[in-house]
Structures are given as structure tokens and as C-alpha cells.
Legacy VTK file of the C-alpha trace (Angstrom):
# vtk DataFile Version 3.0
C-alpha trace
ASCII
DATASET POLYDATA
POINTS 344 float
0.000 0.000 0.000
1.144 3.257 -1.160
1.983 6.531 1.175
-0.998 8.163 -0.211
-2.853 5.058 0.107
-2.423 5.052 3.921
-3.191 8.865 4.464
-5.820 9.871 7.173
-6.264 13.122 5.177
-6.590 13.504 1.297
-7.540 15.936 -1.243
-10.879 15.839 -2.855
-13.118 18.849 -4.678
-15.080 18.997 -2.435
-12.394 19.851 0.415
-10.199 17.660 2.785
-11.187 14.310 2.806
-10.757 11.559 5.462
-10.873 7.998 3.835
-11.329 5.971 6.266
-14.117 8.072 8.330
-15.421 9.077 5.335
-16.391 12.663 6.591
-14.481 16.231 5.303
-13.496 18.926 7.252
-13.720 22.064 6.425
-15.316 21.120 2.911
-15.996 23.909 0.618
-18.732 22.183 -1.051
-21.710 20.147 0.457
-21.165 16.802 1.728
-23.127 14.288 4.034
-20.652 14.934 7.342
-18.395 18.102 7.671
-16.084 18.594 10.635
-16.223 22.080 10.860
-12.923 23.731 12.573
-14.902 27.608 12.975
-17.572 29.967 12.212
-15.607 31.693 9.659
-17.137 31.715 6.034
-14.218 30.216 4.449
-14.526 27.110 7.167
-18.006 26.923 7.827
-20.146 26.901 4.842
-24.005 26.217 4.448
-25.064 23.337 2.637
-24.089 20.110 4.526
-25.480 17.180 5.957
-24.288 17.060 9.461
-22.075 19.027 10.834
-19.353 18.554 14.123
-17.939 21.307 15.934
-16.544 22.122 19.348
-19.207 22.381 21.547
-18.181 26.827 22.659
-18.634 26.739 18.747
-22.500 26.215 18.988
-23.738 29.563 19.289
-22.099 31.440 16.556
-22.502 28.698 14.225
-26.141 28.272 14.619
-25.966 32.641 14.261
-24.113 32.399 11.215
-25.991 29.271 9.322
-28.716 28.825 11.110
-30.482 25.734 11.651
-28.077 22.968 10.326
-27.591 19.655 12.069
-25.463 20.106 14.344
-23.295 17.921 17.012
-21.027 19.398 19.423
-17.265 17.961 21.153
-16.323 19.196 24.592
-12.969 20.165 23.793
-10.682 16.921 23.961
-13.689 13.708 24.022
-12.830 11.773 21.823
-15.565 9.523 19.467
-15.064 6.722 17.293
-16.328 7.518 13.543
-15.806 4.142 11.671
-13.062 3.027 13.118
-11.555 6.695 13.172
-10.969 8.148 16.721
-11.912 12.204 16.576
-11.111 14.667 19.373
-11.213 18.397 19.204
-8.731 20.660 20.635
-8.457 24.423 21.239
-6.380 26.350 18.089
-6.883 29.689 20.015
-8.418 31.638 16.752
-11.997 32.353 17.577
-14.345 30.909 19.851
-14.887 27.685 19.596
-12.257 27.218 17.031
-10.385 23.987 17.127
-7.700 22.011 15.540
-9.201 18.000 14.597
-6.982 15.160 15.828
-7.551 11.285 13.818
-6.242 8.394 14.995
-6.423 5.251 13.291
-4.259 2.170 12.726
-1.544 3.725 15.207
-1.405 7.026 12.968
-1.991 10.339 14.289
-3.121 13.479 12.214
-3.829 17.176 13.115
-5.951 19.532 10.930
-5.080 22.802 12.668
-7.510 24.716 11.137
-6.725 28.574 11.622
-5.074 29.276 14.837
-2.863 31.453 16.528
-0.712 31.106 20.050
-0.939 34.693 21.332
-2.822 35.161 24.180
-6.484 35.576 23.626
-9.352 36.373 26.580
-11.891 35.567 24.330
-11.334 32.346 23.058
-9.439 28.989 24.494
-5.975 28.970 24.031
-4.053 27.338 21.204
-3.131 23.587 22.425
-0.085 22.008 20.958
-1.065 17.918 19.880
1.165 16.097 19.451
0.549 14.098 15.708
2.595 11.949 13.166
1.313 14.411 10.325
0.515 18.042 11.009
-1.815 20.277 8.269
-1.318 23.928 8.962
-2.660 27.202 7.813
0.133 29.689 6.602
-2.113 33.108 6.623
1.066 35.471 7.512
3.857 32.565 6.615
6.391 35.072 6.010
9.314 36.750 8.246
8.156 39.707 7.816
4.765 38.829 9.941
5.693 39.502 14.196
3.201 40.654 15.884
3.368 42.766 19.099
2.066 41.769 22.607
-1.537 42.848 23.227
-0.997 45.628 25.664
0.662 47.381 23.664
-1.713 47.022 20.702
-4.614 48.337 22.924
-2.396 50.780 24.381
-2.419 52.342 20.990
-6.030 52.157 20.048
-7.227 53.532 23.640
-4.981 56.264 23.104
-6.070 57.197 19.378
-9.410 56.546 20.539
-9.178 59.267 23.516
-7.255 61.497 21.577
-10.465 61.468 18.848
-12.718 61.493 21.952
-11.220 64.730 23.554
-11.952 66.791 20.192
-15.632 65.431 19.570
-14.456 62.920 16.868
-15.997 59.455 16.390
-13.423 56.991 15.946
-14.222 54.276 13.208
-12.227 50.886 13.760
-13.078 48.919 10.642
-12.889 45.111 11.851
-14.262 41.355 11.162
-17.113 41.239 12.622
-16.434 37.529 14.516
-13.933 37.229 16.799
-11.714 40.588 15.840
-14.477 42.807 17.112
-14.872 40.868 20.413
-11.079 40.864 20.719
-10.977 44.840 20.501
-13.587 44.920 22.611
-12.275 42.661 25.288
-9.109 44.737 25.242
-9.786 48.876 25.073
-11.167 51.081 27.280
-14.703 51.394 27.906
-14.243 54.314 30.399
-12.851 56.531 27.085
-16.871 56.872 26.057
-19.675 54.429 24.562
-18.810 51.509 22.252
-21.400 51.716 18.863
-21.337 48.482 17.015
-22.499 47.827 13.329
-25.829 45.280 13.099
-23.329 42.875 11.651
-21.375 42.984 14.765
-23.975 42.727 17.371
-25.215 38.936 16.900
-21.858 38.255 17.559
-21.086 39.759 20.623
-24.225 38.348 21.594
-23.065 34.731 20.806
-20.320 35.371 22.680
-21.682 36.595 25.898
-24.069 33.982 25.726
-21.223 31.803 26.039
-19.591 33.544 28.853
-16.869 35.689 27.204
-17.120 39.135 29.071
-17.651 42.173 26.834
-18.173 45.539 27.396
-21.692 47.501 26.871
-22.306 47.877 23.124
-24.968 49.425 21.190
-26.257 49.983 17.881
-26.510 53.616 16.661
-30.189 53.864 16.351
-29.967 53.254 20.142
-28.504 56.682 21.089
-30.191 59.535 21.160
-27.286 62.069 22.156
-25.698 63.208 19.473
-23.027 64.642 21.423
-22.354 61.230 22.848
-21.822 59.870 19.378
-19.133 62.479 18.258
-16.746 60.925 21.375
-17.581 57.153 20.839
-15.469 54.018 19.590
-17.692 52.658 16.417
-16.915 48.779 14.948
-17.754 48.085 12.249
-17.145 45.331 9.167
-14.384 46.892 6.397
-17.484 47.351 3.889
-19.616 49.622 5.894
-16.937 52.468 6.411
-17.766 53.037 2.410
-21.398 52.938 3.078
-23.884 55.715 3.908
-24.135 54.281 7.493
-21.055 55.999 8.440
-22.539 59.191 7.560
-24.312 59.535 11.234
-21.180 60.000 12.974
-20.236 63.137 11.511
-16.711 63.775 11.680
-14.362 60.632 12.180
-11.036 59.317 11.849
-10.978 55.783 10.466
-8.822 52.799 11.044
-8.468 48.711 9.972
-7.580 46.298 12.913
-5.746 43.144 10.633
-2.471 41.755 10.236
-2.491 43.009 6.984
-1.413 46.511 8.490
1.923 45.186 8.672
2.382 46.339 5.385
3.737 49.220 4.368
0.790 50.899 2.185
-1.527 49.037 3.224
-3.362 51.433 5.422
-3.084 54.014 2.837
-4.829 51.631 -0.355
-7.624 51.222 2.358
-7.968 55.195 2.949
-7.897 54.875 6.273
-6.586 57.195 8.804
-4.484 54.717 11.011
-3.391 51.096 11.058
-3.281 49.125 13.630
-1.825 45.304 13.632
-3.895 42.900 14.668
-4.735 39.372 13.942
-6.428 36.194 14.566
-3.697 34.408 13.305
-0.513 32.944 14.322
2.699 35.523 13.405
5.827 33.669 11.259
7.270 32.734 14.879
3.890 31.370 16.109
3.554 29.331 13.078
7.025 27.668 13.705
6.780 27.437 17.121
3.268 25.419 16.913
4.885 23.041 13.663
7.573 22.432 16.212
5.461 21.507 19.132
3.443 18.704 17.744
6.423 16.924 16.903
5.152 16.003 13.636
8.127 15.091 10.872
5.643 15.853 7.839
3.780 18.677 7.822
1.071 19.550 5.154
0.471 23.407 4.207
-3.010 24.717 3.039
-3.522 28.461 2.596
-1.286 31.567 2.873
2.306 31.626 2.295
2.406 28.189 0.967
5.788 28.099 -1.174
7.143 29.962 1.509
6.553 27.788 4.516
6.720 24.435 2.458
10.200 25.906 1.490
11.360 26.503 4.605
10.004 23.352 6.700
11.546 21.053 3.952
15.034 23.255 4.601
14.473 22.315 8.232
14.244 18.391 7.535
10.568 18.087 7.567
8.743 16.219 4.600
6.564 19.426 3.844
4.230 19.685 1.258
1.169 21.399 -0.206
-2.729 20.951 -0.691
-4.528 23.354 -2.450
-7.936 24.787 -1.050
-10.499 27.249 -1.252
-9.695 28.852 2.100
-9.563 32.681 2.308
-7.157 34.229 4.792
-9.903 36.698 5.676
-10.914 37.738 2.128
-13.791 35.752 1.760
-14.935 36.496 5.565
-14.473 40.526 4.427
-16.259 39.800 1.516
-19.554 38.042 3.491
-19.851 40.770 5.978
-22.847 43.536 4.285
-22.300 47.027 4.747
-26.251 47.650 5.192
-27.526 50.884 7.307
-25.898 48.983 10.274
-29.346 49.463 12.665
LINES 1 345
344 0 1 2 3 4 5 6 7 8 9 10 11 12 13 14 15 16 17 18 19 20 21 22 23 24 25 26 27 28 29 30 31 32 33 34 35 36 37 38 39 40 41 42 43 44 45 46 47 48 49 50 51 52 53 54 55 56 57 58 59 60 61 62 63 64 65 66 67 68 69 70 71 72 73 74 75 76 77 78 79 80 81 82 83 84 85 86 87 88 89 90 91 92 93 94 95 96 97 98 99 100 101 102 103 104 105 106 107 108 109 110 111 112 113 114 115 116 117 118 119 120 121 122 123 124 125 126 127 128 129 130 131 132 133 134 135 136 137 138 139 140 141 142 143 144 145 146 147 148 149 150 151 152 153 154 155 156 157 158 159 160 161 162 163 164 165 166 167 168 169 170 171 172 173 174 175 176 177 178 179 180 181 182 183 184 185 186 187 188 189 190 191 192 193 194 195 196 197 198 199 200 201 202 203 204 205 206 207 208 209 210 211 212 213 214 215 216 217 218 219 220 221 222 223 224 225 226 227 228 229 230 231 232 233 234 235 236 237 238 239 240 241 242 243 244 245 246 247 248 249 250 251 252 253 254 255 256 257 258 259 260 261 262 263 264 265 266 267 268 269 270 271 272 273 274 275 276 277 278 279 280 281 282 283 284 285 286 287 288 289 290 291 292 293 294 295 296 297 298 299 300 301 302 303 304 305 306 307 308 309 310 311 312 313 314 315 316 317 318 319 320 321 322 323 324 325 326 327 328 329 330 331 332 333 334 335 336 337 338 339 340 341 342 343
């Protein structure tokens, strides 16, 4: 039997295939049984039979598809799937996110999923598995990708956010609308002034409160009355709406994009946004390596972002790296799902 023949994981068009459980995960097409990793659009898609997910995962799947049939994993159980042992483990991306572990025949594979090892007070932290055969993301699988510590990061916003506040100007903070949002929020200053979310946002947060992740007061626009108030508040909103009419009731504002993507120089600028700031759901170059190296795996399987790059590199470290190619979006499809709308 071949390599290829034995693999717990294979390519199919329909997305990543597992032979001998005969279920996908992540597929990008309908199937009968989808493992789903997250809520994000480019992981969790509409269409599918059943669908398995970690069990904090519940509530912003069922906001974001709706009624699907759905079971749910208390991080690490484990259940038997045709002879195919399946456990889910925290990847520290979103909540609920998780990495899938397979074991069969004595042969142990990770699907990471996105993830990222910074700390996170929103979501579970990233768990290193330990696995024969690693799959990885690669979103920001280049050098050039370090991220800085989260105080600092918030350090910055509060203080653009207070410096916008003190001259009656609404700051704007253009963000994904699951799990960036409730980051910010879980990390600046509600004392500053009110926190105005968009109607894309709001679900969301309250998916996560429902599922005890402590947030801040929010509040849609069409909530406050004071016009005064809104001229000194911190607004989120998805990239799309801060090129909508929507933004138009804040008056005067200085805009600004939370992503990694800010880590490149111009990228701020293409947007048209005032300021920049870095921050991602997603593991930085040294995160990536540092989780590769951690699950001890000596082949390790790369499937969106900096492939070349990080397929490159792993093989220069010894590693039998490789490539599959999939329909995942490092955040451009997500940015693309999220309307603009009035917002409420």
C-alpha cells in the first residue's frame, strides 16, 4: 500500500477528505458529514449534511448558518467515527475554534484549522497535539509577519481613541465582525466613552456573551439619542460599511483597519484609512514555527497563505513538507460576506 494510500487526510473537490471516516473537514462544497474547525465563512459553509464542531462553537454557528444539524465535542472527548478516533482541541483563533486530531491504525493526524498562540481572553488557548502528520494554515507565513504583545496594541487604540474622543471625533475601527471585534472589545477602554457596534457585529457579541466571554456595553446607533455622545464614541464596524452611507451619522471621524495586513507598508493608505493598527487572529511567522515544532510532527502539510514559503522553509528544516490546495480565504472571503447595510 502506497503513502498516499495510507493517508488519514486527502484531497478531494469537495475539500479535505478523510478515507477511512469518510467525513471532510472544512469542505468547501456540500457533503453528508463536515467537521467544521470555525464559524468563519471560508470554514463553515451552508449546505451540509451534518455538521461537528466544538461544543463553545454552537452559538455562533447556529448565528451564522442557522439551523443545520449540528453535534457538538467538549474540547478533547474523543468519538469513534468508523473506526476513526476524533477529538477536538483548542487552536486559540476564535471561539470555539479547534484544531481535529484522527487516529487510526496507530497514525496520528492534526488539521489545525486557523489558529494562533498569542494570548487571547476571548477564546481557548491554542493547544499544541502532538501528531505523526501536522496540516497547517500559513495566513502570515512570512518573516516579515511579528506581531506585538496585546498591551501594547490596545495601548495604541485607547490612546487614538481618547485622543479622537477629547476633540468630539468618532473613531471608526473597521474590523471582522467575529472574533476581531470581540477581541478589541475585550481589550480597550470602555471608560474613554460608549462603544457603537455595526448590526453585523452585534449577533456576535451576543453569541459570545451567551457563552460567557465578558464584553463591554455595546450598542447599535439607532440606540442613542445624544448626538453629542456619538461624536466621542469608539464605532466597529465590518471593512465594507466604512464606504457605506451608514457611516454618515457620525459626523466627523477618523478611520482605522484592525488586521495583520497593516503590517504592510501601504496598506493602510490603499484602504484610505486614517491609522493602522496590527492585529490578527492568526498565528505571526514565529507562532507558526513554534506550533509546527510543538506537535512533533516530521511531515507537515500546508493549506492556505504563504504556501511556497513555509513548504520551502520546513523542507530546509528536515521536515517532509508539502502542499494541498484549497479554497480557504485568509480573511478575504470572511471581508467579503460581511454587508455594509444601514448597520441598525
Amino acid at each position: 500500500m502506497t503513502a498516499a494510500a495510507q493517508d488519514l487526510v486527502v484531497q478531494r473537490p469537495e475539500g479535505l477528505y478523510c478515507p477511512p471516516g469518510d467525513f471532510y473537514i472544512d469542505p468547501w462544497r456540500p457533503v453528508p458529514r463536515a467537521v467544521v474547525t470555525h464559524a468563519h465563512a471560508d470554514h463553515a459553509r451552508v449546505g451540509h449534511g451534518r455538521y461537528l464542531a466544538a461544543a463553545p462553537a454552537e452559538g455562533v454557528l447556529r448565528a451564522r448558518l442557522g439551523e443545520i444539524d449540528l453535534m457538538t465535542l467538549p474540547y478533547g472527548e474523543r468519538i469513534t467515527h468508523h473506526g476513526v478516533t476524533v477529538s477536538l482541541h483548542p487552536a486559540g483563533h476564535v471561539l470555539g475554534s479547534a484544531q481535529v486530531r484522527l487516529e487510526h491504525g496507530g497514525r496520528v493526524w492534526v488539521a489545525s484549522g486557523d489558529y494562533k498562540v498569542a494570548p487571547d481572553r476571548t477564546c481557548a488557548p491554542f493547544e499544541p497535539v502532538r501528531c505523526d502528520v501536522f496540516i497547517t494554515e500559513s495566513t502570515f507565513g512570512l518573516p516579515i509577519y511579528r506581531w506585538c504583545p496585546d498591551e501594547e496594541l490596545f495601548a495604541d487604540v485607547n490612546a487614538w481613541w481618547a485622543a479622537n474622543a477629547a476633540v468630539g471625533r468618532a473613531s471608526v475601527l473597521a474590523c471582522y465582525s467575529f472574533g476581531k471585534a470581540q477581541r478589541i472589545l475585550s481589550g480597550v477602554d470602555p471608560s474613554i466613552g460608549s462603544i457603537i457596534v455595526h448590526g453585523a457585529v452585534e449577533p456576535l457579541n451576543r453569541a459570545y456573551r451567551a457563552a460567557g466571554v465578558e464584553l463591554p456595553p455595546t450598542r447599535l446607533v439607532s440606540e442613542v439619542a445624544d448626538k453629542a455622545e456619538l461624536r466621542r464614541c469608539l464605532v466597529l464596524c465590518p471593512p465594507s460599511a466604512t464606504a457605506s452611507t451608514w457611516l454618515r451619522r457620525f459626523g466627523e471621524c477618523s478611520t482605522a483597519f484592525a488586521s495583520g495586513w497593516m503590517q504592510l507598508r501601504g496598506a493602510r493608505r490603499r484602504g484610505g484609512y486614517d491609522r493602522g493598527f496590527v492585529l490578527s487572529d492568526h498565528a505571526d511567522w514565529p507562532g507558526l514555527l513554534d506550533a509546527i515544532g510543538a506537535t512533533g510532527a516530521q511531515r507537515v502539510i500546508v493549506t492556505h497563505g504563504s504556501v511556497p514559503v513555509m513548504v520551502r522553509y520546513l523542507a530546509e528544516q528536515g521536515l517532509q513538507a508539502q502542499a494541498f490546495q484549497t479554497e480557504y480565504g485568509d480573511d478575504r472571503i470572511e471581508a467579503d460576506t460581511e454587508p455594509a447595510g444601514e448597520g441598525a
